[in-house]
C-alpha positions in Angstrom: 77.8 112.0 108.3 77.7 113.9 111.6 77.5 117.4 111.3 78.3 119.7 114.2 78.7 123.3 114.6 81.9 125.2 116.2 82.7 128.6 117.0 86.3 129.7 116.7 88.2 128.4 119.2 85.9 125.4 120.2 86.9 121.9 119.3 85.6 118.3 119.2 86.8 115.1 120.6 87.3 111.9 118.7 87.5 109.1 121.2 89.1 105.9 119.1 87.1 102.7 119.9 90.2 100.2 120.6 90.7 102.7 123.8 93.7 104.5 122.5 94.4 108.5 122.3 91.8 110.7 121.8 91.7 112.9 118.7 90.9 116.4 118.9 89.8 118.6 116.1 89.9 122.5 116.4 88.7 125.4 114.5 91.6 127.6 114.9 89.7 130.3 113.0 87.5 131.0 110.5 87.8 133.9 107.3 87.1 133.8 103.9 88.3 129.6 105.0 88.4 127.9 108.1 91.1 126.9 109.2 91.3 123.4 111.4 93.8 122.4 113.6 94.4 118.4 114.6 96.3 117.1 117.4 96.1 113.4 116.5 98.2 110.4 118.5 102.0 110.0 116.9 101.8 107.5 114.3 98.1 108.6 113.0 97.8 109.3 109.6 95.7 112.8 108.4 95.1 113.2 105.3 93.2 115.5 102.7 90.5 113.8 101.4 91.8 114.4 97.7 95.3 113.0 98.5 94.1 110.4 100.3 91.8 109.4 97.0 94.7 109.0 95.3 96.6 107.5 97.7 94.1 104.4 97.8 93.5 104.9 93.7 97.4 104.1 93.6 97.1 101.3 95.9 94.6 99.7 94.4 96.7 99.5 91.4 99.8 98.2 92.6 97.6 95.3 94.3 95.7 94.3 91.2 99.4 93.4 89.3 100.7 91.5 92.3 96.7 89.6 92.4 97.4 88.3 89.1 100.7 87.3 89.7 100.2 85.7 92.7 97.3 83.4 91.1 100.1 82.7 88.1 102.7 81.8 90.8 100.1 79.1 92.5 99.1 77.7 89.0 95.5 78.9 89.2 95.4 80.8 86.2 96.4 77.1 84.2 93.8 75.2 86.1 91.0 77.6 84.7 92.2 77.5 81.8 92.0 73.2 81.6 88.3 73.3 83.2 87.0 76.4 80.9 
């Protein structure tokens, strides 16, 4: 993890590596919390770490169904079944 130190008003720069828009982060102020402001490319996704969490925690759920159904569907789960 890179830590990095910012006064109010200062920001940092998040260069993507497939060359597209740049991504910067500024600390609009900071109180009792700090507030951050983002000005990503259109079409970048920001999320909150927790609601990201269980954005991927629901995710991984709907996939694990359709896994299993998928393995049914090409007659893999029989085939284990004859060898075990």
């Amino acid at each position: 993890m890179l830590v990095i130190s910012r006064k109010q008003e200062e920001s940092i720069i998040i260069e993507p590596e497939n060359g597209g828009d740049p991504i910067e982060i500024k600390i609009i102020s900071i109180d009792n919390q700090v507030k951050v402001g983002i000005s990503a490319p259109r079409g970048c996704k920001i999320w909150r770490n927790e609601l990201y969490r269980t954005i991927e925690l629901n995710r991984s759920a709907a996939a694990a169904p359709a896994a299993g159904s998928l393995r049914r569907l090409l007659g893999k789960d029989s085939e284990e079944k004859k060898d075990g």
